[in-house]
NUBA-666461 format. One line per 10 residues: their letters; for each residue x, y, z of C-alpha. Coordinates in nm, 3 decimals. Layout:
// residues N
A	X/Y/Z ~ ...
// end
This chain:
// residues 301
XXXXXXXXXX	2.467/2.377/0.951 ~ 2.245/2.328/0.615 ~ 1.908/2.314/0.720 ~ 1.720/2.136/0.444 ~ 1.361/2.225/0.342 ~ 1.185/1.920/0.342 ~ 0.860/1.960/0.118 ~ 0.543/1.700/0.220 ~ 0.429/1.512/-0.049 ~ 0.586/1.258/-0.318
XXXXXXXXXX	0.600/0.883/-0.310 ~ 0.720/0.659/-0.039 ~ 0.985/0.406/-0.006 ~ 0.924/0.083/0.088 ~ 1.113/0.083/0.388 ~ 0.989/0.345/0.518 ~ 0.646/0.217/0.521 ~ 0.790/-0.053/0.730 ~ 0.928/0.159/0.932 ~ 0.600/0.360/1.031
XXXXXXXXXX	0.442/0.043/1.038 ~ 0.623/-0.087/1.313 ~ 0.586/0.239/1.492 ~ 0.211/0.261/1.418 ~ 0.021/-0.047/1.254 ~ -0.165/-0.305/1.410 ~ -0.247/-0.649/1.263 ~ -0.597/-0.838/1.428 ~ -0.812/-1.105/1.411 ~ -1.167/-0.995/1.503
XXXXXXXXXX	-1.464/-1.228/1.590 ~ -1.828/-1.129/1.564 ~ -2.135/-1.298/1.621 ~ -2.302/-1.438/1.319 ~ -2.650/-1.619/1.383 ~ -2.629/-1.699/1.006 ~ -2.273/-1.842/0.997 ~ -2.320/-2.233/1.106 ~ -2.050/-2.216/1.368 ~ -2.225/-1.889/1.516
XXXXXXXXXX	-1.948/-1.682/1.468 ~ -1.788/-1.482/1.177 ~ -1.383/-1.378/1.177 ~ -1.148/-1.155/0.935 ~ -0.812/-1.014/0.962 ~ -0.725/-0.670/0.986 ~ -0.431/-0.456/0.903 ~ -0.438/-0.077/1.037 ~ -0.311/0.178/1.078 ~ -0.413/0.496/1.312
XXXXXXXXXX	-0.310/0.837/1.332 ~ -0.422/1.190/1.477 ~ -0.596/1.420/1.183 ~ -0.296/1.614/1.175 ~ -0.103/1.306/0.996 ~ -0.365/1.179/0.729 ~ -0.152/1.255/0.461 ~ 0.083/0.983/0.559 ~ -0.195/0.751/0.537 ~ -0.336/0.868/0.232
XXXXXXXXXX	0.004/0.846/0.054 ~ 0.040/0.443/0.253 ~ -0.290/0.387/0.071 ~ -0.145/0.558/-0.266 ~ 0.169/0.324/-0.197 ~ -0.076/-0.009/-0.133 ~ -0.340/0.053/-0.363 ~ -0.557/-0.135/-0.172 ~ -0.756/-0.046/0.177 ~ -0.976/0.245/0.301
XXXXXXXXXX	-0.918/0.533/0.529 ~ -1.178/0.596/0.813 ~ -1.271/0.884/1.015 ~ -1.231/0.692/1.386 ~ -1.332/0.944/1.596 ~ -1.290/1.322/1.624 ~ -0.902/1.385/1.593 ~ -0.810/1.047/1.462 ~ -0.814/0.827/1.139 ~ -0.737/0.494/1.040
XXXXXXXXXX	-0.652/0.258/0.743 ~ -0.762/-0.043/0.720 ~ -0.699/-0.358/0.466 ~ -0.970/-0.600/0.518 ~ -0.993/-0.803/0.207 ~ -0.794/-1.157/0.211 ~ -0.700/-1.104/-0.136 ~ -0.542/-0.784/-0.090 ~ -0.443/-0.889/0.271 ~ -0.245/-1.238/0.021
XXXXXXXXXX	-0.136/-1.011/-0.229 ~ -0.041/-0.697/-0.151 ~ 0.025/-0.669/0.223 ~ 0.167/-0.963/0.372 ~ 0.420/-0.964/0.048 ~ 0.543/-0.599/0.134 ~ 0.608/-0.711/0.460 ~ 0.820/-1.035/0.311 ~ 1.043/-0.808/0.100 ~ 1.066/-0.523/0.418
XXXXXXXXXX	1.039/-0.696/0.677 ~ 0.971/-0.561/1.054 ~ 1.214/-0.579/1.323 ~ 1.035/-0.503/1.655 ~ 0.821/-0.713/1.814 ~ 0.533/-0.641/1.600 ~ 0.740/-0.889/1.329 ~ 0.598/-1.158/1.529 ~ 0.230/-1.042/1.516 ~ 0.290/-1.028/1.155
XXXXXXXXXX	0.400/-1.364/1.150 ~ 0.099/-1.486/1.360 ~ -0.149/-1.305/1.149 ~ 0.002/-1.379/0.802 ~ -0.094/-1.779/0.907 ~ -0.424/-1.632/1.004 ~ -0.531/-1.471/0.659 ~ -0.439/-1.809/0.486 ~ -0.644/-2.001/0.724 ~ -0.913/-1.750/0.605
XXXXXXXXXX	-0.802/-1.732/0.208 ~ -0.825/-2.144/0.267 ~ -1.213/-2.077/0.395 ~ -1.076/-2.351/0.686 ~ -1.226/-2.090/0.967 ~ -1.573/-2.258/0.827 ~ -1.500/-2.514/0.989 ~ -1.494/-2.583/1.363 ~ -1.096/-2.671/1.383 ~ -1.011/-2.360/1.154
XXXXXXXXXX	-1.237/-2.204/1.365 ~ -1.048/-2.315/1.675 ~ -0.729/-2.291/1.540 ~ -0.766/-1.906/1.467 ~ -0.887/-1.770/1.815 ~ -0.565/-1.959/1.903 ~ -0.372/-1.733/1.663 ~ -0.570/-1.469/1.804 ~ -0.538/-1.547/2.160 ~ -0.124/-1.495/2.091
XXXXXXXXXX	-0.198/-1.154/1.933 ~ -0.142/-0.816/2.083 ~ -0.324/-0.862/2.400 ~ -0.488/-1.159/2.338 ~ -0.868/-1.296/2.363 ~ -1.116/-1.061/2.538 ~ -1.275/-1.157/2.832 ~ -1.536/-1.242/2.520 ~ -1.379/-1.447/2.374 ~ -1.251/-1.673/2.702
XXXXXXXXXX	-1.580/-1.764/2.783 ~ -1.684/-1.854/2.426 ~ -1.398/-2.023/2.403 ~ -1.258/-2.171/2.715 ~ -1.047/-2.437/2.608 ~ -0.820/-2.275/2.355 ~ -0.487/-2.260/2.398 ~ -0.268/-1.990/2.282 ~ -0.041/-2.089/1.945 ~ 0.328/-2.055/2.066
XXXXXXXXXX	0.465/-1.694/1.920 ~ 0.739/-1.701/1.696 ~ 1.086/-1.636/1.813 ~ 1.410/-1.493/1.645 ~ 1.306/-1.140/1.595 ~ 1.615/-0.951/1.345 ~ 1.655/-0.620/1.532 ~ 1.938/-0.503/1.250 ~ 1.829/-0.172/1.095 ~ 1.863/-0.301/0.730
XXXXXXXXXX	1.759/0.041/0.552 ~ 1.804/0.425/0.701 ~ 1.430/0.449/0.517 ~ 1.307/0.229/0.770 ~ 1.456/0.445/1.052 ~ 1.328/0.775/0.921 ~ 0.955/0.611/0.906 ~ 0.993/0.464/1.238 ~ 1.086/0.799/1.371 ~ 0.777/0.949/1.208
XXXXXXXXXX	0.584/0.734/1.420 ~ 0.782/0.693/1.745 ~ 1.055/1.013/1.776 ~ 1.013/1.419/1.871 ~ 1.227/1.684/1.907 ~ 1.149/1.904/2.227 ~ 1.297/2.204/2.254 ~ 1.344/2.262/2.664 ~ 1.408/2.655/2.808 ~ 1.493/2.629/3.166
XXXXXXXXXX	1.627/2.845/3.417 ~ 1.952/2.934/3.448 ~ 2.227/3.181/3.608 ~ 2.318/3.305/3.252 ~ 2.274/3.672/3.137 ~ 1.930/3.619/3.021 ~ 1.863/3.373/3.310 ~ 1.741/3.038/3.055 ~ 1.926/2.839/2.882 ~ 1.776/2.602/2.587
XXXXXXXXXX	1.825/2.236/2.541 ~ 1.786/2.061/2.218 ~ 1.658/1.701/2.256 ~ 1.628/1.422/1.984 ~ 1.436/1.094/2.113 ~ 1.272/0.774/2.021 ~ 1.072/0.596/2.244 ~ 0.910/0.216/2.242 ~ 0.817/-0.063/2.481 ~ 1.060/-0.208/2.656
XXXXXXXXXX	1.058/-0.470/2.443 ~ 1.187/-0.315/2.223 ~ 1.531/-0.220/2.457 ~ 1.757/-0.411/2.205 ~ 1.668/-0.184/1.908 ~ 1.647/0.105/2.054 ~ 1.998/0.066/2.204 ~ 2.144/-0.074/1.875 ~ 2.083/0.327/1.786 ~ 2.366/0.440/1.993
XXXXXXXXXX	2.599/0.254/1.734 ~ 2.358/0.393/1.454 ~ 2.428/0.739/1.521 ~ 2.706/0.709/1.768 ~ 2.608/0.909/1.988 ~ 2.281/0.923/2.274 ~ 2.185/0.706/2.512 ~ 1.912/0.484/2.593 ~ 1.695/0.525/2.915 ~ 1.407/0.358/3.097
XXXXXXXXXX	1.092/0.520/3.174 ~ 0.987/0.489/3.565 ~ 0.685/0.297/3.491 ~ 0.923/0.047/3.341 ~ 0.721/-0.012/3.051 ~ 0.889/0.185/2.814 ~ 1.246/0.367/2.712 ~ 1.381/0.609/2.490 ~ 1.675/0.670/2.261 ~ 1.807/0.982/2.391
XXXXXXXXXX	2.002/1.247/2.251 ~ 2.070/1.584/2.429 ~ 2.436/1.726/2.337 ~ 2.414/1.990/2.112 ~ 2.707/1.822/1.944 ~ 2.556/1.534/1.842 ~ 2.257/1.655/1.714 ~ 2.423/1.907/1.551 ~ 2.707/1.712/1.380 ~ 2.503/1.355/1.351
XXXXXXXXXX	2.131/1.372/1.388 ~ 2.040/1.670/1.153 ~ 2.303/1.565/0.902 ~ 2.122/1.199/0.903 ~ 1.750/1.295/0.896 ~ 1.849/1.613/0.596 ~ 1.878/1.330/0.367 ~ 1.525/1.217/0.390 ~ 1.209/1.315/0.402 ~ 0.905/1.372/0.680
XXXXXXXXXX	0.533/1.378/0.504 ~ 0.341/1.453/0.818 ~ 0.315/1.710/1.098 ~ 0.686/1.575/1.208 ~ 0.756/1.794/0.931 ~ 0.758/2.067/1.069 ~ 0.827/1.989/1.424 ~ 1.144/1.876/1.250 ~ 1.197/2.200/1.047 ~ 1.140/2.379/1.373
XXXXXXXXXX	1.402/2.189/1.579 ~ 1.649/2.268/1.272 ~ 1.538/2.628/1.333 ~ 1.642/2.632/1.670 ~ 1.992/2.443/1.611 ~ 2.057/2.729/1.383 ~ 1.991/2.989/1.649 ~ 2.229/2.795/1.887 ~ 2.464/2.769/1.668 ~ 2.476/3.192/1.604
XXXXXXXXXX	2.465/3.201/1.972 ~ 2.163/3.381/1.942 ~ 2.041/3.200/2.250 ~ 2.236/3.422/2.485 ~ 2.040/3.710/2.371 ~ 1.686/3.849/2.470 ~ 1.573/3.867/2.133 ~ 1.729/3.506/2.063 ~ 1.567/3.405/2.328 ~ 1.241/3.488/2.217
XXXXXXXXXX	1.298/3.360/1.864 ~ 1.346/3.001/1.966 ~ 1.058/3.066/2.312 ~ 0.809/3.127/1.955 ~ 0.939/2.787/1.801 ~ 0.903/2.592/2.100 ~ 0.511/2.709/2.126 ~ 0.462/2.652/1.749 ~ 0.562/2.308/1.802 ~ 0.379/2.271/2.084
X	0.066/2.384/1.926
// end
């Protein structure tokens, strides 16, 4: 097994923007009071993006790849980035979307919101029907008006979604950024009635609202191999891979050819670590044991 080093840094690929976008972004419509605005109220759009402090690279190299947008400190251990601007929202953002598109459920948020920044590039939100017409937008968003919002606006309707989602993986880019955002790679030591009493499990998974089922199942043809399971609070599931086998003859092979910018990095590097120990059979042994005990905590810290 070749375990590649995989160095952070270096431009990204389109796709693979996509593909942590749809992991990690959020596009929003946000209303705020405006005594000065002659409807009372003022509105932009939003694109964003948040991740712990540990990942800020990835955004700062998303904002290298945009050229546009900020990145914010949003609280202690977490940062965003945020486009704000219609123009760059018209120009630069919704386009990248058109020529990568998404392909969970977020695709139709994008949808939803892309009609929203041209309502606002159109200045029609100055005017009471815009004005109407996006909090109806909004109202289909993510999770829809505020309790806010309903009472300001009690008579809006929500804007039907868009259907037809295209759940085809049409890059392995966009995979590799989507499991940036959504996948891990425990590393399990359990008990066991072997020599040096534990025995280590490998695990590769990807996990996403249940939405989201379809694509994460179309992964077992992907890869050929795993399996996809439902969380018990039935909210959620995971792509699921747990033979050695598999992630030693198909998942490692796979991910080797790209590239991980963030602290997946080295969870990543670590996991490959491990493999190789497993593979030597070094996981029978005390001191093996130990070895790959010392990777699971570094990953864990």
């Amino acid at each position: 097994m070749n375990i590649k080093t995989i160095q952070n840094g270096g431009s990204l690929n389109g796709y693979y923007v996509t593909g942590f976008s749809d992991g990690e972004a959020c596009f929003f419509i946000s209303f705020q009071k405006n005594l000065k605005s002659s409807l009372g109220w003022s509105s932009r759009a939003v694109f964003q993006i948040g991740v712990h402090e540990r990942d800020k690279i990835i955004l700062e190299l998303i904002k290298q790849y945009f050229g546009v947008g900020k990145i914010f400190k949003q609280d202690e251990n977490a940062f965003q980035y945020r486009v704000t601007s219609v123009k760059d929202l018209i120009d630069v953002i919704i386009p990248h979307f058109l020529n990568y598109p998404l392909i969970t459920q977020k695709l139709i948020d994008f949808e939803l919101f892309k009609q929203a920044a041209y309502l606002l590039k159109d200045k029609k939100h100055l005017t009471q029907e815009g004005l109407l017409e996006l909090v109806s937008i909004k109202s289909a968003l993510n999770l829809g008006l505020s309790d806010r919002l309903k009472l300001a606006f009690p008579n809006v309707k929500p804007i039907a979604r868009p259907s037809g989602i295209n759940k085809k993986i049409m890059d392995p880019n966009w995979l590799v950024g989507f499991i940036e955002a959504e996948g891990c790679f425990p590393i399990l030591i359990g008990n066991s009635k072997t020599k040096v009493g534990k025995h280590v499990q490998l695990v590769f998974q990807v996990t996403q609202h249940v939405r989201d089922k379809e694509l994460l199942t179309s992964l077992i043809d992907f890869f050929g191999c795993g399996k996809y399971r439902l969380r018990k609070n039935g909210l959620s599931g995971d792509f699921i891979v747990v033979a050695y086998s598999d992630i030693a003859e198909k998942i490692i092979p796979f991910l080797n050819n790209f590239q991980f910018y963030g602290v997946k990095y080295k969870k990543y590097f670590n996991f490959c670590k491990a493999a190789e120990l497993i593979k030597n059979k070094a996981h029978l042994t005390a001191e093996g044991l130990e070895l790959i005990n010392n990777i699971k905590k570094d990953n864990n810290e």
